[in-house]
C-alpha positions as CSV (number, residue, x, y, z in Angstrom):
1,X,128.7,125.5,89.8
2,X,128.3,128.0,92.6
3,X,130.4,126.6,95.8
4,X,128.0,126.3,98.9
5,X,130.2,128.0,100.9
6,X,131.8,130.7,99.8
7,X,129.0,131.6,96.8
8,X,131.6,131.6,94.0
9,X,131.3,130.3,91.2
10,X,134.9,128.8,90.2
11,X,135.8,125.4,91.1
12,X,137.4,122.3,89.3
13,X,135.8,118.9,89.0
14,X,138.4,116.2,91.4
15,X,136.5,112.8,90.7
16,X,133.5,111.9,88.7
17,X,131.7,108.5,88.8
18,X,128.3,106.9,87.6
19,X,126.1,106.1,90.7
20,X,122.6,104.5,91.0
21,X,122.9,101.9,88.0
22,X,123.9,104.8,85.5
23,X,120.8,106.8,86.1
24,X,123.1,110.1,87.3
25,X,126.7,111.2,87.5
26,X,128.6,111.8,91.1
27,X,130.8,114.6,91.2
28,X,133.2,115.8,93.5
29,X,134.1,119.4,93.2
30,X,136.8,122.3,94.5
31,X,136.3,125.5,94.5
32,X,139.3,127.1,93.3
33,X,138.7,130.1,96.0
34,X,138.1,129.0,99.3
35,X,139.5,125.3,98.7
36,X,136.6,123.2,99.9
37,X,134.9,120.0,98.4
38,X,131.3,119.1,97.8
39,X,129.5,116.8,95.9
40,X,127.4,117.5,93.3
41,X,125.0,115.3,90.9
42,X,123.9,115.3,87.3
43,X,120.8,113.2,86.0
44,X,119.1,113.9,82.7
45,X,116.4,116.3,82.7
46,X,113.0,114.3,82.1
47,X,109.8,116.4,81.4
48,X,107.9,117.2,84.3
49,X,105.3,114.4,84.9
50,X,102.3,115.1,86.2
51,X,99.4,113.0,88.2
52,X,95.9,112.9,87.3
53,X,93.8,112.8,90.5
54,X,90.7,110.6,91.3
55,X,89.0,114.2,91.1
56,X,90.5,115.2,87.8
57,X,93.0,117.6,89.1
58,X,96.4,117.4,88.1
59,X,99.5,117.6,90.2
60,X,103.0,118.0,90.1
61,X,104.5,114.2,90.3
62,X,106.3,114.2,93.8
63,X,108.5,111.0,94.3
64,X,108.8,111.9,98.0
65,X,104.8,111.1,99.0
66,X,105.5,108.3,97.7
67,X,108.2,107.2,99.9
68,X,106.3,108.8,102.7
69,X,103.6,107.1,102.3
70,X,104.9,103.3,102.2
71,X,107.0,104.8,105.3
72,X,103.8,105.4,107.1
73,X,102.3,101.9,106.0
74,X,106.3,100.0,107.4
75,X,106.3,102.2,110.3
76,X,107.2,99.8,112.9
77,X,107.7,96.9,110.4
78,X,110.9,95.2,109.8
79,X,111.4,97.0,106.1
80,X,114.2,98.5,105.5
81,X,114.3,102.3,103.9
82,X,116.7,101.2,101.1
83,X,114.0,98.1,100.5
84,X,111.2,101.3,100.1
85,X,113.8,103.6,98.4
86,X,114.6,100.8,95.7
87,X,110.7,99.8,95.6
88,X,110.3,103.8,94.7
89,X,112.8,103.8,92.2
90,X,111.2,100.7,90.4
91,X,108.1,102.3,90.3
92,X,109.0,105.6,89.2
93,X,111.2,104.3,86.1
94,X,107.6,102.5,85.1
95,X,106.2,105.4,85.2
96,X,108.5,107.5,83.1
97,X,108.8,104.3,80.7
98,X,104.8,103.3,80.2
99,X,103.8,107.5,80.8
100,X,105.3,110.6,78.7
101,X,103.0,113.7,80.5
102,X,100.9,112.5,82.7
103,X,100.1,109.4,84.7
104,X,96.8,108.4,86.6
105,X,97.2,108.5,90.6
106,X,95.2,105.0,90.5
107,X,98.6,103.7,88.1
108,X,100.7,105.0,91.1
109,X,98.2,103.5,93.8
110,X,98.0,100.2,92.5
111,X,101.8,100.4,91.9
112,X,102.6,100.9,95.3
113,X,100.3,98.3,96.8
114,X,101.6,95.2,94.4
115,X,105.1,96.2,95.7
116,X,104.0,96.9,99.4
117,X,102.5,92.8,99.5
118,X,105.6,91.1,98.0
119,X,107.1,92.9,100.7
120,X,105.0,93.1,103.6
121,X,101.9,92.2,104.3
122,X,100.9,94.2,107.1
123,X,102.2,97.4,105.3
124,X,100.1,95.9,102.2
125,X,96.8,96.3,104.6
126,X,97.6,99.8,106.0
127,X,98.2,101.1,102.7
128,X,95.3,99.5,101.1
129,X,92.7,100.6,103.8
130,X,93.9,104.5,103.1
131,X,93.7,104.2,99.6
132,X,90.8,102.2,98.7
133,X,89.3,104.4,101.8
134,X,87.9,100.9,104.0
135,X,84.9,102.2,105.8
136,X,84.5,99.4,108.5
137,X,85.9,96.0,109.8
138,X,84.5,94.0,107.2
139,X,86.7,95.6,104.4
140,X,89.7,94.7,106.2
141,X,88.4,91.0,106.5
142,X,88.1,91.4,103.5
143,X,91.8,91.9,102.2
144,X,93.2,90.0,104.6
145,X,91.0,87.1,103.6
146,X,92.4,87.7,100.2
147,X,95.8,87.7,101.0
148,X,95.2,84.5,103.2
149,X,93.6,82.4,100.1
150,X,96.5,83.8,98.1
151,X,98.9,82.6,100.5
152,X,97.0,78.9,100.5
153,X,96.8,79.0,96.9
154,X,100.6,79.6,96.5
155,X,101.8,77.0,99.3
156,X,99.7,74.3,97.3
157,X,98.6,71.0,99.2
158,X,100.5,70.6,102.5
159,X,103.1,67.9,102.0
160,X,105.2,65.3,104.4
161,X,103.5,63.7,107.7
162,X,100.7,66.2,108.2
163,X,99.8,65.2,104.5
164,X,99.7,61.7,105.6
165,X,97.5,62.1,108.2
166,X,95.0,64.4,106.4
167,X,94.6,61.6,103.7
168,X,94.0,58.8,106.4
169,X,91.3,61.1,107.9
């Protein structure tokens, strides 16, 4: 391993651990030369994956759009990065498990929005207008009126004194 800052390559691995649940291998290096540490990490090589696009064109498969594009549907939501990084993570291990070459961008779409409304609504609605391309108001009704009368659905019939009083109505 070349050193970052001196350029040679002669160093000795100091400390070595597993990191991110065993998916790659942390290690801290010296160089033997100029007697500075880095950091380095090893993950196993997977073939390179590659989208299939609504227009048939295929893509390198980029983990980082992504993460940048849930970032752009949380951005100025309470979700946390690591939430999003973890939510990526999840995702891309689906992929890699359920797809060996290639993988449809409608997989990855679909993906991202199931994760985006156990997490955030809001974000779930962003996202959803730019990839199913809403056109007017009424799409966004739409959605939200789905997520409402999945929201009802899941609460089931209201319970305690409000209950009481809807029954003697």
């Amino acid at each position: 391993m070349k050193c970052p800052f001196c350029g040679k390559d002669n160093d000795r691995v100091v400390d070595s651990r597993s990191a991110s649940d065993g998916e790659l291998i942390r290690r801290r290096r010296e160089c033997l030369l100029c007697g500075r540490r880095y950091t380095t990490y090893e993950v196993v090589e997977q073939t390179r994956l590659r989208v299939i696009k609504k227009d048939g064109t295929r893509v390198p498969f980029e983990r980082g759009k992504i993460l940048a594009g849930m970032l752009k549907a949380c951005e100025k939501r309470p979700v946390a990065t690591a939430d999003l990084e973890a939510v990526v993570t999840d995702i891309e291990r689906e992929i890699h498990q359920r797809f060996e070459r290639e993988v449809p961008a409608a997989f990855i779409g679909e993906a991202v929005m199931k994760r985006l409304k156990e997490l955030d609504k809001v974000a779930y609605v962003r996202f959803a207008s730019v990839y199913r391309e809403f056109q007017d108001v009424g799409d966004f009704q739409k959605e939200v009126e789905s997520i409402r009368a999945g929201a009802n659905a899941e609460a089931g019939p209201p319970k305690g004194p409000a209950a009481k009083r809807e029954g003697q109505a």
